[in-house]
C-alpha positions as CSV (number, residue, x, y, z in Angstrom):
1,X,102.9,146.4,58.1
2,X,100.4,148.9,57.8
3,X,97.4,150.1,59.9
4,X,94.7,147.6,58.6
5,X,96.9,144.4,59.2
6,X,98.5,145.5,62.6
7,X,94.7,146.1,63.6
8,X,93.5,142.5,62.6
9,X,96.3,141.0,64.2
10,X,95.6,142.5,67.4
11,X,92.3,141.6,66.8
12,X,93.2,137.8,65.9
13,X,95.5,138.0,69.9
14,X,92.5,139.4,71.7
15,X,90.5,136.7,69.9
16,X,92.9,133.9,70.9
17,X,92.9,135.3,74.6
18,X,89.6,136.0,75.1
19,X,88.8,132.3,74.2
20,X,91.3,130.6,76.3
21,X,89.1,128.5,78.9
22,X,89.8,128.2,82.1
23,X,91.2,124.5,81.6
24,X,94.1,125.9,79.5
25,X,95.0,129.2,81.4
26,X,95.3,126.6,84.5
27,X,97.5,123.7,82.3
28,X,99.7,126.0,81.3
29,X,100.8,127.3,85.0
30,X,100.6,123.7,86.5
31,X,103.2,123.1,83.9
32,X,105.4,125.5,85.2
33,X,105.4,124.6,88.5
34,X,105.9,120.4,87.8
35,X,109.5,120.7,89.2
36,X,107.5,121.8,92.1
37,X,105.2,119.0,91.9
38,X,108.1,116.4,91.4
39,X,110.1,117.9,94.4
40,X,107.2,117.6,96.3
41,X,106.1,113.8,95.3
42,X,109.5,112.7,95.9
43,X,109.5,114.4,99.5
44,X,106.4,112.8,100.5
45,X,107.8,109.2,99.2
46,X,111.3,109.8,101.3
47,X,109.0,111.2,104.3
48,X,106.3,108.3,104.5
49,X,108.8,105.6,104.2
50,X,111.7,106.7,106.7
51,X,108.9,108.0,109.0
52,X,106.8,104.6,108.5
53,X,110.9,102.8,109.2
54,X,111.0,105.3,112.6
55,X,107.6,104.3,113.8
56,X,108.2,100.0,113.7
57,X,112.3,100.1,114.4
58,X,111.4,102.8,118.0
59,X,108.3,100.7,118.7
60,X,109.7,97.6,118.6
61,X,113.3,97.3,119.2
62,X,114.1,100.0,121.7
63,X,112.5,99.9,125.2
64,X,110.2,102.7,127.0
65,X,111.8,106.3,127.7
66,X,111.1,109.5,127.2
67,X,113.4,109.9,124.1
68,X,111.9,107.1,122.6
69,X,108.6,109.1,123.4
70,X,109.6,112.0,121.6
71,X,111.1,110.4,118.9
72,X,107.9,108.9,118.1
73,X,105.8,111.9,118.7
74,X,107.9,113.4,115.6
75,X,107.7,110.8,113.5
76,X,103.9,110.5,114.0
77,X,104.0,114.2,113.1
78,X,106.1,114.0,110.2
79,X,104.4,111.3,108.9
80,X,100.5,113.1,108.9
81,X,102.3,116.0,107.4
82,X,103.1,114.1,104.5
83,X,100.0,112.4,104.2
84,X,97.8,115.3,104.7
85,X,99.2,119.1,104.2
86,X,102.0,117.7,101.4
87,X,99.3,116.5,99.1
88,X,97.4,119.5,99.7
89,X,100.2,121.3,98.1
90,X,100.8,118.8,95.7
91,X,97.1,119.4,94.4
92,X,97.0,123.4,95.1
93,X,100.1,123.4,92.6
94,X,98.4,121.1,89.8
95,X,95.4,123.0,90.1
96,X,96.3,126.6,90.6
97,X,93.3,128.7,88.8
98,X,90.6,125.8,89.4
99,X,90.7,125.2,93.1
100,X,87.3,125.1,94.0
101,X,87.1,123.0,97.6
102,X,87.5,125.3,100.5
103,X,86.0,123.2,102.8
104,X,90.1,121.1,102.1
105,X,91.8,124.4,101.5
106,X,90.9,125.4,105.1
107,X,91.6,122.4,106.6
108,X,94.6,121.2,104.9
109,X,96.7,124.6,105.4
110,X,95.3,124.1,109.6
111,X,96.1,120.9,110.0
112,X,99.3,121.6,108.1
113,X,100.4,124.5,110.5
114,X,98.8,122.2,113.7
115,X,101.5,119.8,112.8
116,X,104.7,121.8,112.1
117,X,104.5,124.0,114.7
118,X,103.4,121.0,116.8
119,X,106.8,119.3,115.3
120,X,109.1,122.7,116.4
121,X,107.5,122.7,119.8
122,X,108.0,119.0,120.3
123,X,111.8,120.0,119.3
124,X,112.1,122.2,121.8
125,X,110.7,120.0,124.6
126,X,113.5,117.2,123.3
127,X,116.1,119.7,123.3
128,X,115.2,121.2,126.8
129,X,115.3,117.2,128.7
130,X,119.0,116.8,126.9
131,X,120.2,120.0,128.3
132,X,118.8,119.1,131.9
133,X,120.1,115.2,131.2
134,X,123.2,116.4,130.3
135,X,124.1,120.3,132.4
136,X,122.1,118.7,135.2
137,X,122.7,115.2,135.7
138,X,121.7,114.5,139.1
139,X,118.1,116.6,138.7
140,X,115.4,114.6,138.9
141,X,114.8,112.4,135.6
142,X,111.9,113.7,133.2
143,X,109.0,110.9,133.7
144,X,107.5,109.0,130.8
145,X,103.8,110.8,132.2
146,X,105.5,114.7,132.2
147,X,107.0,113.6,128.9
148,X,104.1,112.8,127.2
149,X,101.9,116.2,129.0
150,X,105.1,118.6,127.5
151,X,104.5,116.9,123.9
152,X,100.5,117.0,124.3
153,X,101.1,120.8,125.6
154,X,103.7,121.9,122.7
155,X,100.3,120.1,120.3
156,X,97.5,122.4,122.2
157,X,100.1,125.3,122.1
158,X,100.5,124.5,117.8
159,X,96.5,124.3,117.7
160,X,96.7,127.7,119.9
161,X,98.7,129.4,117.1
162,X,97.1,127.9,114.0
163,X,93.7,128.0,114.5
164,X,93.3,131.5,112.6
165,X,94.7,130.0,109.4
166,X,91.2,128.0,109.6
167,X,89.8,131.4,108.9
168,X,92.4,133.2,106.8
169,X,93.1,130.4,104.3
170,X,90.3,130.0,102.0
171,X,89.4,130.6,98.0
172,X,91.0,133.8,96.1
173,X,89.5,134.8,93.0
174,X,91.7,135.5,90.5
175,X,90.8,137.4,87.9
176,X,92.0,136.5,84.0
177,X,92.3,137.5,80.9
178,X,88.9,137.0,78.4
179,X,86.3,137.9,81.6
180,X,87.4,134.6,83.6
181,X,87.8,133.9,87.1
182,X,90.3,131.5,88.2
183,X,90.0,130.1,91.7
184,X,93.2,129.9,94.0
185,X,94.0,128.4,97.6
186,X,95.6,131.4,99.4
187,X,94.3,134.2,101.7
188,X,90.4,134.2,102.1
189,X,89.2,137.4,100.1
190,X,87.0,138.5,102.7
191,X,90.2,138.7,104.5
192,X,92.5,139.6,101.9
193,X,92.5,143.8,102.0
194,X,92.1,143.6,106.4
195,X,95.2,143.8,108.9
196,X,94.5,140.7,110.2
197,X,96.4,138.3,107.5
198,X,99.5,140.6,107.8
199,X,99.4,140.2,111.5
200,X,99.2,136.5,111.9
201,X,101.7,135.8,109.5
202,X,104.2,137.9,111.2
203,X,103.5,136.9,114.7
204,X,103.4,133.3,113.6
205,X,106.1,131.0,115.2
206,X,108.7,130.5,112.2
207,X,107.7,126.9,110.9
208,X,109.4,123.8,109.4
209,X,109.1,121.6,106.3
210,X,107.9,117.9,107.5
211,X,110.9,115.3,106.4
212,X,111.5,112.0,107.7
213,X,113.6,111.2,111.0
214,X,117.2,110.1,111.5
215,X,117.2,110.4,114.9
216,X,120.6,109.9,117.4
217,X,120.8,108.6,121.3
């Protein structure tokens, strides 16, 4: 090949790149994330029908107690997690370079933290009456009204923790090949070159994915 035809063929690349629209550049990474995507769809099908299954059998056929309580705090939570922050994803992945609502980002990625954290603390709270019910028999029995302040405190206490993402999350531009900016979910850019990102993220309680509940007496 000599000079003249290597030249034009770089020429006909930077052609090619340089008038790939934004629409293509973003089809072509939502198509490598679709086993995301599926993985994702499938989890939110599995997580609003067995949550949906926990909600009517615990309301219905089991009487008052604080177990029952927490079981249905979970499942309440698990079940807005799929409905709400799962999509989000679901959407942030099919649209990758041509997110353009921040006004959702923001709120989805809160709302989304609100409720796992919300879901651990709740955990903890569940975990903490068995091990008095069971180390400490004859204590005095958790009451259905403490049970339901420690699962509205372990909420206020997830709200306390992910309130910052409301202002961290927001639009990244993402610059492209051919002069085009592609427009991404993630860290705000007013935010993205300060500490603050970096020490929210490591102080963060670790968090879980939402699922569906198979609980035990």
């Amino acid at each position: 090949m000599d000079n003249t035809t290597w030249m034009v063929s770089i020429a006909s690349n930077s052609s090619l790149i340089y008038h790939q629209t934004l629409e293509e550049l973003n089809a072509s990474k939502a198509e490598q994330r679709l086993p995301t995507v599926i993985f994702l769809i499938i989890i939110i099908i599995i997580g609003v029908i067995g949550n949906t299954v926990v909600i009517v059998v615990y309301s219905s056929k089991y009487p008052p107690s604080t177990f029952r309580l927490y079981i249905l705090t979970l499942a309440v939570i698990d079940l807005l997690s799929c409905l709400i922050p799962m999509p989000l994803e679901v959407v942030d992945n099919i649209y990758p370079l041509m997110f353009y609502n921040e006004g959702f980002c923001k709120s989805g990625r809160f709302i989304g933290s609100v409720l796992k954290i919300g879901s651990a603390f709740v955990l903890v709270v569940m975990a903490f009456g068995r091990y008095r019910k069971i180390c400490h028999p004859y204590s005095k029995a958790t009451t259905s009204i403490h049970a339901r302040l420690c699962c509205a405190a372990a909420l206020l206490l997830a709200i306390a923790f992910s309130w910052p993402n409301a202002i961290i999350q927001g639009i990244h531009l993402v610059n492209l090949p051919g002069n085009i900016t592609g427009f991404d979910c993630s860290i705000d850019d007013r935010l993205r070159n300060t500490k603050y990102p970096f020490i929210y993220f490591t102080k963060k309680p670790e968090e879980k994915p939402p699922s569906f509940r198979i609980p035990f007496a």
